[in-house]
C-alpha positions as CSV (number, residue, x, y, z in Angstrom):
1,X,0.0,0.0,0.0
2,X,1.5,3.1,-1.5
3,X,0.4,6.3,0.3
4,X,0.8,10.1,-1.5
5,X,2.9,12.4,0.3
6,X,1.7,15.8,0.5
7,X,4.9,17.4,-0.8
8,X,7.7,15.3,-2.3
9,X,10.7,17.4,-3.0
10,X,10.7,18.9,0.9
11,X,10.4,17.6,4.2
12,X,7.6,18.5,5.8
13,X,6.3,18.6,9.4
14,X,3.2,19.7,11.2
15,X,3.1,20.9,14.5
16,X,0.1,21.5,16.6
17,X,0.3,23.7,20.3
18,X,-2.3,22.7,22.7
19,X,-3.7,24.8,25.3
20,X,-6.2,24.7,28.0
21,X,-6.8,25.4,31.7
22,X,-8.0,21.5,32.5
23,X,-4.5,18.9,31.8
24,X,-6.6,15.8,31.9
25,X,-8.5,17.9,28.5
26,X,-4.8,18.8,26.9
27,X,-3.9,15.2,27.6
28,X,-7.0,13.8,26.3
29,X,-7.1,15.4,23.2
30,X,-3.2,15.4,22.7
31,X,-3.9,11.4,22.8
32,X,-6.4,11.3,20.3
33,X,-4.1,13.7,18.2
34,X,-1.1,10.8,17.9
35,X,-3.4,8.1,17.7
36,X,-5.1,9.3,14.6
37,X,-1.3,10.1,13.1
38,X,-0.4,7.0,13.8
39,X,-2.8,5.2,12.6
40,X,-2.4,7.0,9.1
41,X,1.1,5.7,9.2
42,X,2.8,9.4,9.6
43,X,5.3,9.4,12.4
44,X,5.1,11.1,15.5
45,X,6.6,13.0,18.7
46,X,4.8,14.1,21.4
47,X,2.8,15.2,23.2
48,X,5.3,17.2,24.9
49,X,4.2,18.9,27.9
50,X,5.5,23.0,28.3
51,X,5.7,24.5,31.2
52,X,2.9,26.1,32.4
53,X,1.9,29.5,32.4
54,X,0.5,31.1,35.8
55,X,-1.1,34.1,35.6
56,X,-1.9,35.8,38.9
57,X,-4.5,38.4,39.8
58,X,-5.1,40.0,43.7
59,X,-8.0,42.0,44.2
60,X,-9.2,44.3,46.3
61,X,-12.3,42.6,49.0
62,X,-13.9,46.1,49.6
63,X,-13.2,48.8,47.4
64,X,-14.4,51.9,50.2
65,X,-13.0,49.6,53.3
66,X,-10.3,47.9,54.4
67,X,-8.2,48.6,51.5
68,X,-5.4,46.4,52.8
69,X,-7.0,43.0,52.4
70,X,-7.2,41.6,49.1
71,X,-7.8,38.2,47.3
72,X,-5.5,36.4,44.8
73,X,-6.8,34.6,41.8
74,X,-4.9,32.6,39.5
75,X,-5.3,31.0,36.0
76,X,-3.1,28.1,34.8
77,X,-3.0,27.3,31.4
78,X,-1.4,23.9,30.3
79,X,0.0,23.5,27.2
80,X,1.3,20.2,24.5
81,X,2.9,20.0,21.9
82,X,3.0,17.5,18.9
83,X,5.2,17.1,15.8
84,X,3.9,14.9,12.9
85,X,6.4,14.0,10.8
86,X,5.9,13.2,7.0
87,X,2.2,13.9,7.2
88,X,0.1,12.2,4.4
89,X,-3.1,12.9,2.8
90,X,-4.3,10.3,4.8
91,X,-2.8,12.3,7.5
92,X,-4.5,15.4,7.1
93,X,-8.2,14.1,6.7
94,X,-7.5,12.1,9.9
95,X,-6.8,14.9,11.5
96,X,-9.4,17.1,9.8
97,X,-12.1,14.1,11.1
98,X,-11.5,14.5,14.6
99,X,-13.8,15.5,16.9
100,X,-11.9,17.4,19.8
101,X,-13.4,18.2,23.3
102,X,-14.7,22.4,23.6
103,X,-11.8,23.6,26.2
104,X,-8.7,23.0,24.2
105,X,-7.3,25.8,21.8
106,X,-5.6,24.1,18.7
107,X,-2.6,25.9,16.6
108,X,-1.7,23.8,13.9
109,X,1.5,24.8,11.7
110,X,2.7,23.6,8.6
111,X,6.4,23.9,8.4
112,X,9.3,22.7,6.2
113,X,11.9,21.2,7.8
C-alpha cells in the first residue's frame, strides 16, 4: 500500500500547540491527536508537555473599606505539543475528522523542515 505524500521534493512537518486550563482535557485530546497520526502511518513526537503558564491576579475585597485585604486569583493554562512527521493525505483528513473536546485551543503549523 503506497500512500501520497503531500509534498515530495521537501520535508515536511506539522506541528500543533495545545492549550487549555484543565491537563486531563490537553492530555486527552493530545492522545487522540497521535493516535489518529499514527494510525495514518505518519510518524510522531509528542505530546510534549510545556511549562505552564500562571497568571496571577489580587483583588481588592472592599473597594471603600479595608483597602489592605485583598484576594489572589490565578489562571493556569497547560499547554502540549506534537510534531507529525511526513504527514500524508491520509494524515490530514484524519486529523481534519477529529472531533476534539470544547476547552482545548488548537494551533496547527505547517512547516518545512
Amino acid at each position: 500500500m503506497t500512500q501520497k505524500k503531500i509534498k515530495s521534493n521537501t520535508k515536511q512537518k506539522i506541528r500543533i500547540k495545545l492549550k487549555s486550563f484543565d491537563y486531563r482535557l490537553a492530555d486527552n485530546a493530545g492522545i487522540d491527536i497521535v493516535d489518529a497520526a499514527k494510525r495514518s502511518g505518519a510518524q510522531v513526537a509528542g505530546p510534549v508537555p510545556l511549562p505552564m503558564n500562571i497568571r496571577k491576579f489580587c483583588v481588592n475585597r472592599s473597594p471603600h473599606m479595608h483597602k489592605k485585604a485583598s484576594d489572589q486569583f490565578e489562571i493556569r493554562s497547560h499547554s502540549r505539543l506534537i510534531d507529525i512527521f511526513e504527514p500524508t493525505v491520509d494524515t490530514v483528513d484524519s486529523l481534519k475528522k477529529l472531533n476534539l473536546p470544547a476547552g482545548v485551543e488548537i494551533k496547527i503549523d505547517l512547516m518545512a523542515v
